[in-house]
FITITOR-78131 format. One line per 2 residues: number of its first residue (from 1); their letters; for each residue x, y, z of C-alpha. Coordinates in steps of 0.25 Angstrom, whole numbers, always signed. Example, Ala and Ser with C-alpha at 12.3 -4.5 7.8 and 13.67 -1.06 7.14 Angstrom:
# FITITOR-78131
1	as	+49,-18,+31 ~ +55,-4,+29 .
END
This chain:
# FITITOR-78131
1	xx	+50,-41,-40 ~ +45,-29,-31 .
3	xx	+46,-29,-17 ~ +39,-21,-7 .
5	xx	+41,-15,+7 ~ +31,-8,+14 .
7	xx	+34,+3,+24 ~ +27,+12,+35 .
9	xx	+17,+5,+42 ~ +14,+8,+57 .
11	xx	+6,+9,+68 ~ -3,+23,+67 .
13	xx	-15,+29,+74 ~ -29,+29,+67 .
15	xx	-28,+43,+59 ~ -14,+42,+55 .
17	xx	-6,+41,+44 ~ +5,+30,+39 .
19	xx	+14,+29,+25 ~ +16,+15,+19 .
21	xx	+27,+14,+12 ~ +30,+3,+0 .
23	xx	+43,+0,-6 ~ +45,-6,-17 .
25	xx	+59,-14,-21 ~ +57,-16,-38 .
27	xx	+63,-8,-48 ~ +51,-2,-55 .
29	xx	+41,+2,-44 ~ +32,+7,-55 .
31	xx	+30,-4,-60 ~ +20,-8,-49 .
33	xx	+7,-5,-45 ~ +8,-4,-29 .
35	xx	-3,-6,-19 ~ -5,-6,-3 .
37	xx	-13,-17,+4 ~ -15,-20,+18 .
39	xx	-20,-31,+28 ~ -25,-31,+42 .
41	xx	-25,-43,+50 ~ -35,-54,+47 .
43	xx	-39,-47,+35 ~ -36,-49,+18 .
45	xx	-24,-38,+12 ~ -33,-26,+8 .
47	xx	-31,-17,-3 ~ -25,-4,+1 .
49	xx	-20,+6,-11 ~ -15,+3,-25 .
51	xx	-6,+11,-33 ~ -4,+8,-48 .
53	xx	+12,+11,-54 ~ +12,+24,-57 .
55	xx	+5,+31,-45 ~ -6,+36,-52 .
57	xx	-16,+26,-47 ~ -22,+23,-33 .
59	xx	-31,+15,-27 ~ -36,+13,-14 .
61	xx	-45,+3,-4 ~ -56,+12,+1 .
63	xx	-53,+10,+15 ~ -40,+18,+11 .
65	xx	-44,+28,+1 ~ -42,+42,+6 .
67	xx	-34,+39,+16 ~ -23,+31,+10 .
69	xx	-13,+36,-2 ~ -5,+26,-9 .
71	xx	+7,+32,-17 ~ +21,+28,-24 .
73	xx	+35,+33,-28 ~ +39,+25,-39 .
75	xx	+53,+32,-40 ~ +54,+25,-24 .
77	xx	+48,+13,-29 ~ +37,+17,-13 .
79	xx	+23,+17,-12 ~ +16,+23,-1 .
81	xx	+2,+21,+6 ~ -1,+34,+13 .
83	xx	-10,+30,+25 ~ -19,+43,+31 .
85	xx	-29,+41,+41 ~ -27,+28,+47 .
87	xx	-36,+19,+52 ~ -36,+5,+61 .
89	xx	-43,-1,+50 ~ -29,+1,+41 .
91	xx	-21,-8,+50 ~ -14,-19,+41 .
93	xx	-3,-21,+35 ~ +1,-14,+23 .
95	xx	+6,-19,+10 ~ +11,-14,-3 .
97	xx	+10,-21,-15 ~ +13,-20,-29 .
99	xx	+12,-28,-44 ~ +15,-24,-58 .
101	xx	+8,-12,-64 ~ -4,-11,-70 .
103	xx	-16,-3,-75 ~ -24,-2,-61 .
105	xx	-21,-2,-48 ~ -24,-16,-41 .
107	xx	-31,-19,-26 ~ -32,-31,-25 .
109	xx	-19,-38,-18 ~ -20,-51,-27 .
111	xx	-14,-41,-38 ~ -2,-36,-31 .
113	xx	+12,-45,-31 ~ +22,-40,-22 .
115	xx	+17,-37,-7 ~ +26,-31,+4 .
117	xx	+28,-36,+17 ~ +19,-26,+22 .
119	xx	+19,-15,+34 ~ +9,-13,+46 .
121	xx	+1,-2,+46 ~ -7,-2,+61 .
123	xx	-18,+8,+64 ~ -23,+12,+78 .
125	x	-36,+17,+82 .
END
């Protein structure tokens, strides 16, 4: 059974820059593909960034792409969402996410398992 903590949310000014961190109690983090997901208040958990076991593939919501990198070190059993350029519109909370490997990288949340609690990411203008 994985477990998952999320770390390094905050409060930031539009422009900067934040790194969520994922931590991951099992024994064989490669195992798992891992993504982020986010919600704001009033609104459904959105798709954020995916990556698959291996590290080799990525996916991203469009509202993200460019300015986001997701990343993990298998050997720390960590995932990471590099957040650049920060806008209001990012406020949420943050969740990482993860289920058993497989051939392609997932969005949607109704395929991932295991949730963390979640961090606050909060963005002023």
């Amino acid at each position: 059974q994985v477990q998952l903590v999320e770390s390094g949310g905050g409060l930031v000014q539009a422009g900067g820059s934040l790194r969520l961190s994922c931590a991951a109690s099992v024994r064989t983090f490669s195992n798992y593909d891992m993504a982020w997901f986010r919600q704001a208040p009033g609104k459904e958990r959105e798709f954020v960034a995916a990556i698959s076991w291996g590290g080799d593939r990525t996916n991203y919501a469009d509202s993200v792409r460019g300015r986001f990198t997701i990343s993990r070190e298998n050997t720390k059993n960590l995932m990471y969402l590099q957040m650049n350029s920060l806008k209001p519109e990012d406020t949420a909370v943050y969740y990482c996410a993860s289920r058993l490997r497989t051939v392609k990288t997932g969005t949607s949340p109704q395929l991932y398992d295991t949730w963390g609690q979640g961090t606050q990411v909060t963005v002023s203008s």
